[in-house]
C-alpha positions in Angstrom: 9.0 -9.8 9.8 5.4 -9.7 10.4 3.2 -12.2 12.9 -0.1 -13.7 13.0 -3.2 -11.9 14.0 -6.9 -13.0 13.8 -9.4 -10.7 12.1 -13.2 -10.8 11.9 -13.8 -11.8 8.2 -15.8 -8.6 7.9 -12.8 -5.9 9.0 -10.8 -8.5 6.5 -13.1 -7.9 3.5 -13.6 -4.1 3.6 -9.9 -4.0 4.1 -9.1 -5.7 0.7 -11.9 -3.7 -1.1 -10.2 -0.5 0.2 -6.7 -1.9 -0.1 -7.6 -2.3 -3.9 -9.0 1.6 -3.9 -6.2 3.1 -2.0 -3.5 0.9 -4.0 -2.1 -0.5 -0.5 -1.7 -4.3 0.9 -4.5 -5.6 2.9 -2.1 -5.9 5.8 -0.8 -2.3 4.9 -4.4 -1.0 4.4 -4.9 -2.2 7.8 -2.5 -0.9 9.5 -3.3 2.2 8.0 -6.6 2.3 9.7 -4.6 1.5 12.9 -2.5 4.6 12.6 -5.7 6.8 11.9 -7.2 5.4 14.7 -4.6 6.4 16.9 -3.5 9.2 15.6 -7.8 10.2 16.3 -7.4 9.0 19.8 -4.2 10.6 20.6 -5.3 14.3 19.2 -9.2 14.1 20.3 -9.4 18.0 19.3 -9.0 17.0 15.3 -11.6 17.1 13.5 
């Protein structure tokens, strides 16, 4: 079960461009891109 979150219409229309690339949902290609972000903020020595 999923809920409701407001998204610039910007972020929403690179992530279905990329969500088409990368063969994901928009909501999956999003949180994608959540879990890199973290995953960059968490480990700041990665390159």
């Amino acid at each position: 079960m999923g809920i409701s979150v407001k998204i610039n219409q910007d972020l929403y229309e690179s992530a279905r461009v990329a969500s088409k690339n990368e063969r994901r949902s928009i909501a999956g290609q999003i949180e994608f891109w959540v879990k890199v972000g973290r995953t960059a903020i968490d480990n700041p020595d990665l390159r």
